[in-house]
C-alpha positions in Angstrom: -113.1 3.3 41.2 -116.1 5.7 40.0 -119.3 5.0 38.2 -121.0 7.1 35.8 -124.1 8.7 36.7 -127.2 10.2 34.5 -129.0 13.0 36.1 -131.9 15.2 34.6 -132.8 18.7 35.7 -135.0 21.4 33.9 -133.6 24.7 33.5 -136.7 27.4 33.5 -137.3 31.3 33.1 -139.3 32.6 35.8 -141.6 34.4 33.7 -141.8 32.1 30.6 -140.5 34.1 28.1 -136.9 34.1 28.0 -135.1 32.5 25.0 -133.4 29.6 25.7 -129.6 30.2 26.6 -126.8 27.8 25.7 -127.1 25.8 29.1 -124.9 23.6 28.6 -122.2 25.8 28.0 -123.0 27.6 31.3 -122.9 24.8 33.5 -119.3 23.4 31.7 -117.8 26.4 31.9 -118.5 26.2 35.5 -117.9 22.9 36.6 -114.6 22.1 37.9 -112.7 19.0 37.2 -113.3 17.8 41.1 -116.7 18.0 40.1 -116.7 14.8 37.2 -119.3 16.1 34.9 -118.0 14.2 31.8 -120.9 15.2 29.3 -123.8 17.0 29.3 -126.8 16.6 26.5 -129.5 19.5 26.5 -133.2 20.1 24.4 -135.1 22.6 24.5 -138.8 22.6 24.5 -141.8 25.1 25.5 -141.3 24.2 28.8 -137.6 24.8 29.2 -134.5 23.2 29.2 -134.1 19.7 30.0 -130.4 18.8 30.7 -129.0 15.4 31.3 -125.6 15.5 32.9 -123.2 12.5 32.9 -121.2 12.4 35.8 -118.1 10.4 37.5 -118.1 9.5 41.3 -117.8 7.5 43.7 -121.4 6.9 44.3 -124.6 8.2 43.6 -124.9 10.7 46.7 -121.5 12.1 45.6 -122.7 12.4 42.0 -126.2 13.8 43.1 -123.9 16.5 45.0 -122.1 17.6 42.4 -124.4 17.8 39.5 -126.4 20.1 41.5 -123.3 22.5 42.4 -122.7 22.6 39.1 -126.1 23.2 38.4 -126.5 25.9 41.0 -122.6 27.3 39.9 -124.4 27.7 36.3 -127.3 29.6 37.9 -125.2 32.2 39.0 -123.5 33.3 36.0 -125.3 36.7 34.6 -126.9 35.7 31.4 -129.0 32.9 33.3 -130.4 35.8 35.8 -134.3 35.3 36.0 -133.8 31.3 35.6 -133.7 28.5 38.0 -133.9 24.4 37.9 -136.2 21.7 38.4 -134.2 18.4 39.6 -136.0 15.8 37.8 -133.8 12.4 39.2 -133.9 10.1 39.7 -130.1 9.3 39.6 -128.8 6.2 37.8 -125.6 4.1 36.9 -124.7 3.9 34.1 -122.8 0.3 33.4 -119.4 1.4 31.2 -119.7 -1.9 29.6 -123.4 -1.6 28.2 -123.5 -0.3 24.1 -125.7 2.5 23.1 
């Protein structure tokens, strides 16, 4: 059975002064269904992107691992040339039974 997992990362220009893609369109369209990213939330600030991806696994190293390939997969898509990401962790599961 798999848990869900919340992971944050920060998605940053190198130089600062890019405009703010649509991340969470890149990394979507790049995930793979292997991969379990069920959602992902994004905001962005002077800073960068901050992206919060919901993932299913079977444990928090597996999640960890994916988010990250997606993350990386997202990274080398053409429009997001000249960015990169911060992993901000730490990872944490989510309990399915909990209300928002």
């Amino acid at each position: 059975m798999t848990s869900m997992y919340a992971f944050t990362a920060r998605f940053h220009s190198y130089d600062g002064a890019e405009a703010a893609p649509d991340i969470a369109h890149h990394v979507q369209s790049t995930a793979a269904p292997h991969n379990g990213l069920e959602h992902i939330y994004t905001e962005a600030t002077p800073f960068g992107v901050y992206a919060v991806l919901f993932m299913h696994a079977n444990g928090a190293e597996a999640a960890e691992d994916a988010a990250v390939e997606v993350c990386r997969g997202a990274l080398q898509r053409a429009e997001l040339r000249g960015w990169n990401f911060t992993w901000q962790g730490p990872e944490r599961a989510l309990n399915a039974g909990a209300s928002w």
